[in-house]
LODRENDREN-487574 format. One record per residue (C-alpha): x, y, z; residue number from 1. Coordinates in Angstrom, 1 decimal. Layout:
REM LODRENDREN-487574
        X        Y        Z   pos
        X        Y        Z   NUM
...
***
This chain:
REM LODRENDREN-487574
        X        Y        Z   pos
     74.9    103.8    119.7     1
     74.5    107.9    119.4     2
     77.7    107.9    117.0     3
     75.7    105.5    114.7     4
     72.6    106.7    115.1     5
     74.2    110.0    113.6     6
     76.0    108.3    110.8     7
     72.8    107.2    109.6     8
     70.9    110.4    109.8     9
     73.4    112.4    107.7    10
     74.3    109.3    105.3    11
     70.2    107.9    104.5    12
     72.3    106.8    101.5    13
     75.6    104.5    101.7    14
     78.1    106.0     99.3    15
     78.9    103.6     96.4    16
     81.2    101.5     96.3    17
     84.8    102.8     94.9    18
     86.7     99.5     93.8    19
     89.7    100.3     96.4    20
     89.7     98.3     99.4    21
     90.9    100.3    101.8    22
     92.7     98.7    105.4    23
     91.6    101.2    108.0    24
     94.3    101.2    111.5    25
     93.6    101.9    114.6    26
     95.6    102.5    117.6    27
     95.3     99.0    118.6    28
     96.6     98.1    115.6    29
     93.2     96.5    114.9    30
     92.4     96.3    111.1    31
     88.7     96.8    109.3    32
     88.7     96.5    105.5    33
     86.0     98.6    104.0    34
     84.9    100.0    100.6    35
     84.1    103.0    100.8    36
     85.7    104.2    103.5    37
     85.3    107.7    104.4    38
     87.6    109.9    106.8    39
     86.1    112.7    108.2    40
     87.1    115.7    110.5    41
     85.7    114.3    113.8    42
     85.3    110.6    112.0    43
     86.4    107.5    109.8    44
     83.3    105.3    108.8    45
     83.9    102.6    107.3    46
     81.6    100.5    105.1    47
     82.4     96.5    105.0    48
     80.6     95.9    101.8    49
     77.4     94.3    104.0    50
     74.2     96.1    104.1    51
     73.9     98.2    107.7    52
     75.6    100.9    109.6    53
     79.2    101.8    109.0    54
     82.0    100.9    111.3    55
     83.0    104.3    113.1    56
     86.1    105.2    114.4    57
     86.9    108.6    116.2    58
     89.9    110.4    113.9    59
     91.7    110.7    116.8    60
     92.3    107.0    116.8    61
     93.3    106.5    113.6    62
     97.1    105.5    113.0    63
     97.1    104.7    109.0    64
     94.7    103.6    106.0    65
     96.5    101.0    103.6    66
     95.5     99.7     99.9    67
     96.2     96.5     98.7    68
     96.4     92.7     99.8    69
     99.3     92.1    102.6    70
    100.1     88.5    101.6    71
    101.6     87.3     98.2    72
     98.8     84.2     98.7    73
     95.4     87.5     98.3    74
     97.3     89.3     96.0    75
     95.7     89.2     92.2    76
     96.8     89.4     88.7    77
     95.8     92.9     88.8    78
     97.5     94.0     91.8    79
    100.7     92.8     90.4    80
     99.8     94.4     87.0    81
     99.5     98.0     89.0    82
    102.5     97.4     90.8    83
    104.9     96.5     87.4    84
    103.2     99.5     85.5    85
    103.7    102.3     88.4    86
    107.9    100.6     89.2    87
    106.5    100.0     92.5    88
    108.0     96.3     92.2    89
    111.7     97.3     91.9    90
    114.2    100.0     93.0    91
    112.9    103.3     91.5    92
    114.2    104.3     88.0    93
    112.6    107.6     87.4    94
    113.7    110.8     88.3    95
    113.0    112.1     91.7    96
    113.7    115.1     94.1    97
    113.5    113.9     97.8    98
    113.7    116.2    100.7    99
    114.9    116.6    104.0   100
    111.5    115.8    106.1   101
    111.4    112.5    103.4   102
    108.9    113.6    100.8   103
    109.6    112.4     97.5   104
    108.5    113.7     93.9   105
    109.0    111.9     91.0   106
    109.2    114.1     88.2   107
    110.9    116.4     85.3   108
    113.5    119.3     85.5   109
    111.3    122.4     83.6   110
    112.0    125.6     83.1   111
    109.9    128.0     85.2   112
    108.1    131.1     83.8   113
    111.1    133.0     84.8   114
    113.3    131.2     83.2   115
    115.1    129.7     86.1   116
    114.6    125.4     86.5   117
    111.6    124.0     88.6   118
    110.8    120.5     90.0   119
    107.7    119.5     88.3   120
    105.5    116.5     89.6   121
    101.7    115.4     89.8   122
     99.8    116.5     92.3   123
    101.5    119.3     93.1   124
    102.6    122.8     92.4   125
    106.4    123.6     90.5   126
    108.9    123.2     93.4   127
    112.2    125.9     93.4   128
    115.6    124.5     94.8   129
    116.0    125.6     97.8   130
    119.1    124.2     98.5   131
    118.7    123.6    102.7   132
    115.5    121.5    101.9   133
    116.9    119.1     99.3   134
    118.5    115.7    100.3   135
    118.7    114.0     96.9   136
    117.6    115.2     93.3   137
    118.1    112.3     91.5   138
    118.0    113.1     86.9   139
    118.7    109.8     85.0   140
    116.3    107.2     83.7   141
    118.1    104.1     85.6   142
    118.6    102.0     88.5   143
    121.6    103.5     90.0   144
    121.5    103.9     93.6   145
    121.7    107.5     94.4   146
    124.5    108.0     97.3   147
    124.1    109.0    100.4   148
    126.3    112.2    101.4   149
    128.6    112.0    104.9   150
    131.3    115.0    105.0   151
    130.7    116.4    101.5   152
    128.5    116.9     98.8   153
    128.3    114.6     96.3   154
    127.7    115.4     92.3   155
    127.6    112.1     90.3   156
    127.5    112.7     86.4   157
    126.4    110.9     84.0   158
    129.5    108.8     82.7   159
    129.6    107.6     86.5   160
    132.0    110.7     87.6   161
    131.8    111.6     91.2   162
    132.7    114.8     92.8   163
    132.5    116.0     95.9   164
    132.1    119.3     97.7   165
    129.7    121.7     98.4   166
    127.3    122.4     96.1   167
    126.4    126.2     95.6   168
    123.6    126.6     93.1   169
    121.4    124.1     91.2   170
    119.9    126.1     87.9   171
    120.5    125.3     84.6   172
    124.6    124.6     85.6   173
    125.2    123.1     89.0   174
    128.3    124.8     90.5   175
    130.1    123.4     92.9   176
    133.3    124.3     95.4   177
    135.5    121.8     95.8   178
    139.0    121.4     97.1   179
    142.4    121.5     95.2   180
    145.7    119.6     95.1   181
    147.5    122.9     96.3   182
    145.4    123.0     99.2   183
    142.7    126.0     97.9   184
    139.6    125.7     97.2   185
    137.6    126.5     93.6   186
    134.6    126.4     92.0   187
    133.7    123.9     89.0   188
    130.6    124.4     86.8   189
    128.9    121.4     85.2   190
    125.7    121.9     82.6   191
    122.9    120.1     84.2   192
    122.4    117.7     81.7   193
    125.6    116.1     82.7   194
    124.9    115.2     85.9   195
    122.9    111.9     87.0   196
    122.6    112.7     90.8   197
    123.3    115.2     93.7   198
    123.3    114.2     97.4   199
    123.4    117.1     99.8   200
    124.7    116.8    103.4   201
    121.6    118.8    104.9   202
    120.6    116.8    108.2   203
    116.9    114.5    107.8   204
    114.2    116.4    109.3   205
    111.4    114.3    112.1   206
    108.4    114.1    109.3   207
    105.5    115.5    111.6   208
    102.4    115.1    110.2   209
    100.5    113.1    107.7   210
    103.0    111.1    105.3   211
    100.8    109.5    102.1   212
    102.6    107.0     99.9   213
    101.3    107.2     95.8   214
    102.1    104.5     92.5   215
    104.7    105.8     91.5   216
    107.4    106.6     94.2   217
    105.3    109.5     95.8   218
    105.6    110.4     99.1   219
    104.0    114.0    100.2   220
    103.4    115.5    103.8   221
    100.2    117.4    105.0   222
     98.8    118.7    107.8   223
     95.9    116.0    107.6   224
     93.6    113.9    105.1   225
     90.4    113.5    103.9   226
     88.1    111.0    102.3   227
     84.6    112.7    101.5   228
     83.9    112.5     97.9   229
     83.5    108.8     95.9   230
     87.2    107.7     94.6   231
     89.8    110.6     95.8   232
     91.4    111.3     98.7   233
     92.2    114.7    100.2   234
     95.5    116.1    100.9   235
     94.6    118.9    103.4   236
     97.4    121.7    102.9   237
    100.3    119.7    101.7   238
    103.5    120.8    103.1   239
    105.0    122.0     99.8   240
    102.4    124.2     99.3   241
     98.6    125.0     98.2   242
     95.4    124.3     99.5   243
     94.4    120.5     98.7   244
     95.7    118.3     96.5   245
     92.7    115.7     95.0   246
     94.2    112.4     94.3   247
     92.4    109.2     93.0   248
     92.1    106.5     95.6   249
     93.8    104.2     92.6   250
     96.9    106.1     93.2   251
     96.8    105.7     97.0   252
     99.3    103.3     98.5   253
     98.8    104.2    102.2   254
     98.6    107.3    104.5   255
    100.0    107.5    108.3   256
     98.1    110.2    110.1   257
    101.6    110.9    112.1   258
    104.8    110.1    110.4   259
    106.5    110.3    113.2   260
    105.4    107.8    115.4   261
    105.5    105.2    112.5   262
    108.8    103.6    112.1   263
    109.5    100.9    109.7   264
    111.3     98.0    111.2   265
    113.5     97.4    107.4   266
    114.6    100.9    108.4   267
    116.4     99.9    111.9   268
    119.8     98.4    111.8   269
    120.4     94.8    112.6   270
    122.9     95.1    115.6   271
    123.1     91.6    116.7   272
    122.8     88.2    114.2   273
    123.5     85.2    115.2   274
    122.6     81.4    114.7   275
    119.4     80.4    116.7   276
    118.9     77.3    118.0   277
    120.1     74.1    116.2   278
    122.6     76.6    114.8   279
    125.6     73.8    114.8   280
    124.0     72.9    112.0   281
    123.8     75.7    109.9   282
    127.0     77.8    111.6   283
    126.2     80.7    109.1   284
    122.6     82.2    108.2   285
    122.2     85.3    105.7   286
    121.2     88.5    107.1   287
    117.3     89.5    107.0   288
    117.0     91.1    103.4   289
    114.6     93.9    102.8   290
    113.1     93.2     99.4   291
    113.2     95.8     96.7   292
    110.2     98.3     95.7   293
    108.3    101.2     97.5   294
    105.8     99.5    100.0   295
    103.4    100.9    102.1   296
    104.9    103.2    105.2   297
    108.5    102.5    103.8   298
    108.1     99.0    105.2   299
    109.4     96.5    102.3   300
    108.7     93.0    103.1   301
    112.2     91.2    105.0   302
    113.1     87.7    104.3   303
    114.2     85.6    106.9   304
    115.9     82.5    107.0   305
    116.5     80.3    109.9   306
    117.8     79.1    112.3   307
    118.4     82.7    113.7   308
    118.4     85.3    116.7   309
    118.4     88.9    115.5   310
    118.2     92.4    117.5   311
    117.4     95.3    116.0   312
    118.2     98.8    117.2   313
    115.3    100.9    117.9   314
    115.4    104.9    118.5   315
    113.4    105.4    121.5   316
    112.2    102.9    124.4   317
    108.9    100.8    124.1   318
    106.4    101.1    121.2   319
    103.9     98.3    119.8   320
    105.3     96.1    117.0   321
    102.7     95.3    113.9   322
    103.3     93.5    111.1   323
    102.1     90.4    109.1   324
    104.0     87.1    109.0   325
    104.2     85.2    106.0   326
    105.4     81.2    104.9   327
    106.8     81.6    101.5   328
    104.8     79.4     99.3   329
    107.9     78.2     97.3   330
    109.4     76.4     99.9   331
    107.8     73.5    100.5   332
    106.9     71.6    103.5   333
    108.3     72.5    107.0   334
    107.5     73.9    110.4   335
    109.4     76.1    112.3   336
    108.4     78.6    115.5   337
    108.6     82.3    115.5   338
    109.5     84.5    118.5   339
    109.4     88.1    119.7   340
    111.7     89.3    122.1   341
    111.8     92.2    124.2   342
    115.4     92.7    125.8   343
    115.9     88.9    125.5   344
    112.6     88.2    127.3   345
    110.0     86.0    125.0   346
    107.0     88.2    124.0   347
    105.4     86.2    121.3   348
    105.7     83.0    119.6   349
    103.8     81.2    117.2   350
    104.0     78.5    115.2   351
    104.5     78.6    111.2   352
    103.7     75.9    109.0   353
    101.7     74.4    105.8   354
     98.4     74.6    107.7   355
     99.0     78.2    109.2   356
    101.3     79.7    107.4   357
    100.2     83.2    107.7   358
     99.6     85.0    110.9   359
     98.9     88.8    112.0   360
    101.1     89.7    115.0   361
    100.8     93.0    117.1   362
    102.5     93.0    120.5   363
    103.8     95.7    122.5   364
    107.7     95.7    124.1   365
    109.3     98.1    126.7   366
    112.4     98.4    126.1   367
    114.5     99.3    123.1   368
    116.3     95.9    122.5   369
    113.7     94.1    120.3   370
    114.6     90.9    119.3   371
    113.4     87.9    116.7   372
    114.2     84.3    116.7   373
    113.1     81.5    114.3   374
    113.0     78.0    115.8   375
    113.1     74.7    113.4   376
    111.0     73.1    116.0   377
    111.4     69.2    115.8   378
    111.7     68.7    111.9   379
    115.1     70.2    111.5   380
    116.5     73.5    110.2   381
    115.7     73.0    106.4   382
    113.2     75.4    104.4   383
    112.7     77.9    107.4   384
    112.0     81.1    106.1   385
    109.5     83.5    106.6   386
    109.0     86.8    105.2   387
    107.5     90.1    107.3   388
    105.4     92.0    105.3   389
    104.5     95.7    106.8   390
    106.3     95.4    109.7   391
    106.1     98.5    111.3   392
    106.8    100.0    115.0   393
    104.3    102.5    116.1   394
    105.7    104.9    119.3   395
    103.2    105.9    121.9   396
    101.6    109.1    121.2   397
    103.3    112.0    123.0   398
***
C-alpha cells in the first residue's frame, strides 16, 4: 500500500503507451504483461494497459523482462514479419564476433583511425582484438556453422579450407603457427579477406551480470538495466565499454538481470533417451530437436515426440524449471500426458490435448537428474508431440 501510494505521487501521469508488450519475471517465475513497463533502481512498475496503479515489483526480484508472444497460436503476422527481416527465424547468416563471457556483435570488419582493423556493431563502441577475449569471429555472408575449437585453433577460409593451430595476430592478415610434416613448427599468413571463420580455444567465461538479447543476433552484458524514458531501454555500463548504451524497446528481445543463474534447458545435454511407455510400439523415437533461430535467453523452442523418457544433465543441484508447453497445431487430434521428473521421482504432470493444448509450467527439482516423459495416455502413441518454448532453469540466488 506505501509502495503504491508512492508510485502514484511521483507518476500523477501514467507514461504512454510504447507498442512493446513487455513480459516482466519474477523470482517465482510469475509473469505480468504490461505496456509500459518501467524498471527502476529500487523498482519495476508495470502498467497492464487498465486505468489504476501500476503493478510494483522490488528490482531485487526481478529475474528477466521478455518481448513477444510465447506460443505460435498469439503470435501475429507482424511478429513473424520482425522476426524474418532481423534473421531471427533461422541460423544467423551475418557476420559476428562472439566472446568468451557469450556476448555476441553482429557487425563489419573496419579499419580503425589508426589504421589497424576494428569490430564495428550498433549499439556500441569499435571493439580491438584482443585475442584472449574472442571465441568466434565469424566474416562471410552464409549459413555455415562456425566450428567449435577443442585442441587447436581453427582458421576456416573461404573456399571451405580448414587449418589449424594457434592463431597469433588477427589485423588485416591473420597469421597463424601451425605444425609441419618434419615435425617443426611455422607460421602461415592468410589476407583477411580469405578467411570465413576463426574459432579460438580460449575457455567460456560464467556471464555475470545482465545479459540482453537484440533483432538481430545481439547479445551484450552490463552491469544492470534501465527502463525510464518512453520506447528505449537502458544498458547501464555495458561490459565492452562506455557509459549507457540507449536501445529502442523494438530491438529488445529479452534481458536476464543475472546471466548466470539462467540456464537454458536446449543448452544441457540429453544423457539418457529412451522409449516411454507404450514404447513396444514405437521401439525408436527421434531425439528432442532444438529449433533453429536466436530466442529469447538462448532458449530455442525443442520439439518432442512421444512416447519418450529423457534426462537431461544439469550443472549444479536443484533450481526451478520454467517454461511454456505447447500442442503443435498441425497435428491433429490426440491426447497425451506430460511429466516432470526429478531423479526419477514424478514432479509434474499434466495433460495435453485439443481443448488444453497449452500450458505454463514452473516447478522446482532438487537434485541434478531432471527428467521428462510424454505419455499417450489411452488413445495410443500417434501424433504426440509437444514443443517447449522458453524453457529455461533458473539456479537459486547465491
Amino acid at each position: 500500500m506505501i509502495l503504491t501510494t508512492v508510485a502514484a505521487s511521483q507518476d500523477p501521469e501514467p507514461p504512454r503507451i510504447t507498442g512493446t508488450t513487455i513480459r516482466v519475471i519474477d523470482e517465482s517465475l510469475e509473469v505480468r504483461n504490461g505496456d509500459p513497463v518501467r524498471i527502476e533502481e529500487s523498482r519495476v512498475l508495470v502498467f497492464d494497459g487498465a486505468p489504476g496503479l501500476p503493478t510494483i515489483i522490488p528490482t531485487e526480484e526481478l529475474v528477466a523482462i521478455v518481448t513477444g508472444p510465447v506460443t505460435s497460436r498469439s503470435t501475429y503476422l507482424s511478429d513473424r514479419k520482425s522476426a524474418a527481416r532481423a534473421g531471427d527465424d533461422a541460423p544467423i547468416a551475418v557476420p559476428y564476433l562472439e566472446l568468451v563471457d557469450g556476448q555476441r556483435f553482429p557487425g563489419t570488419l573496419r579499419p580503425g583511425t589508426d589504421g589497424d582493423p576494428v569490430w564495428r556493431s550498433a549499439w556500441v563502441k569499435d571493439l580491438r582484438f584482443d585475442l584472449d577475449r574472442i571465441s568466434k569471429l565469424k566474416l562471410s555472408e552464409d549459413d555455415q556453422v562456425v566450428p567449435t575449437a577443442v585442441d587447436a585453433d581453427v582458421v576456416v577460409l573461404s573456399n571451405g579450407d580448414r587449418i589449424e593451430g594457434l592463431v597469433m595476430e588477427i589485423g588485416m592478415n591473420v597469421e597463424i603457427e601451425v605444425d609441419r610434416p618434419d615435425g617443426d613448427t611455422g607460421s602461415v599468413t592468410i589476407p583477411i579477406d580469405r578467411v570465413a571463420s576463426i574459432s579460438l580455444v580460449n575457455p567460456m567465461e560464467p556471464a555475470s551480470g545482465s545479459m540482453t538479447w537484440l533483432r538481430g543476433g545481439h547479445r551484450i552484458r552490463s552491469e544492470s538495466v534501465r527502463i525510464v524514458g518512453d520506447g528505449y531501454i537502458s544498458l547501464m555500463s555495458p561490459l565492452v565499454g562506455g557509459d549507457t548504451a540507449e536501445i529502442p524497446l523494438d530491438f529488445l528481445v529479452a534481458t536476464v538481470v543475472d546471466a548466470d543463474r539462467v540456464i537454458p534447458l536446449a543448452s544441457r545435454k540429453v544423457v539418457s533417451l529412451e522409449p516411454g511407455p507404450a514404447g513396444e510400439i514405437r521401439p525408436w523415437i527421434p531425439e528432442p530437436t532444438p529449433l533453429p533461430g536466436h530466442h529469447a535467453f538462448d532458449a530455442p523452442p525443442i520439439r518432442m515426440d512421444g512416447p519418450l523418457r529423457v534426462r537431461f544433465d544439469l550443472p549444479s543441484r536443484g533450481g526451478r524449471l520454467a517454461m511454456t508447453l505447447e500442442r503443435p497445431m498441425e497435428i491433429g487430434a490426440g491426447r497425451l500426458v506430460f511429466r516432470i521428473l526429478d531423479d526419477g521421482r514424478v514432479v509434474h504432470s499434466v495433460i495435453v490435448d485439443e481443448d488444453e493444448p497449452v500450458h505454463r509450467i514452473v516447478v522446482d527439482f532438487e537434485s541434478d537428474r531432471l527428467g521428462m516423459e510424454i505419455d499417450p495416455s489411452d488413445d495410443g502413441p500417434f501424433h504426440d508431440s509437444i514443443v517447449l518454448r522458453e524453457a529455461i532453469i533458473v539456479r537459486p540466488p547465491e
